[in-house]
C-alpha positions as a printed NumPy array, in Angstrom:
array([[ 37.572,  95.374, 180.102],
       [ 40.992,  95.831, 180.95 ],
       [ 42.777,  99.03 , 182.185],
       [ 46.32 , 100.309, 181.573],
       [ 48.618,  99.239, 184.051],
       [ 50.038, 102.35 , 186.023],
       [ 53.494, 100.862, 186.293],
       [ 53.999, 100.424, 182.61 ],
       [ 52.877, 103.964, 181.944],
       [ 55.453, 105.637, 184.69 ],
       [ 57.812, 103.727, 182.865],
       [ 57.516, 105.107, 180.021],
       [ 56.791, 108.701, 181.268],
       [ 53.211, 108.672, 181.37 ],
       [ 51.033, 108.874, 184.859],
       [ 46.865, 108.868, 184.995],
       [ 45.88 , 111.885, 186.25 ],
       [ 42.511, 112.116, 188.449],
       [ 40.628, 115.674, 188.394],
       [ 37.056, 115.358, 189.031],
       [ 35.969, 118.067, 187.731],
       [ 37.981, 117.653, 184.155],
       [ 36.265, 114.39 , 183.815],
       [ 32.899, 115.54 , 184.525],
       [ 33.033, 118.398, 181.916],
       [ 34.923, 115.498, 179.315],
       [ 31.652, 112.446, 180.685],
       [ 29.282, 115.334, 180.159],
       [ 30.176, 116.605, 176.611],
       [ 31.063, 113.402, 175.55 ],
       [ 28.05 , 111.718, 176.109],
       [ 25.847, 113.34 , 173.856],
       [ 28.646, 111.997, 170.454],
       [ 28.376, 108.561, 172.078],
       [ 24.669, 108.546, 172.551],
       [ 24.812, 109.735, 168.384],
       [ 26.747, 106.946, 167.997],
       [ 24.439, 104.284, 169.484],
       [ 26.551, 103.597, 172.473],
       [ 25.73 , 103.875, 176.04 ],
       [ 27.741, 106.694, 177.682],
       [ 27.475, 105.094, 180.801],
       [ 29.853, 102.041, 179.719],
       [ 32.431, 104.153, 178.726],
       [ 35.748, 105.311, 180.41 ],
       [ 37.305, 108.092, 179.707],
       [ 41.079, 107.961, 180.857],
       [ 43.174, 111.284, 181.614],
       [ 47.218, 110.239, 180.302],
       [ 49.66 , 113.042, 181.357],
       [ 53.537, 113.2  , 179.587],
       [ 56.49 , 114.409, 181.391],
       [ 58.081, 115.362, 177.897]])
């Protein structure tokens, strides 16, 4: 699995932000769609991407 590299997205603007509590509400609300879906909510990641513009 590969990530995004944090250097490429600051250079274009873009920085991953980290709030705990955002991605808990976002695992916990997603999970039931993935489960739907037939996919294990515990092998995804969700990424926050903030824009300076």
């Amino acid at each position: 699995m590969s990530r995004p590299a944090p250097a490429l997205a600051q250079d274009e603007g873009l920085s991953l932000i980290r709030d705990t509590e955002i991605e808990e509400i976002l695992r916990r609300d997603s999970a039931p769609i993935f489960e739907a879906a037939g996919v294990d909510p515990k092998t995804i990641n969700i990424l926050l991407i903030g824009s300076k513009s």
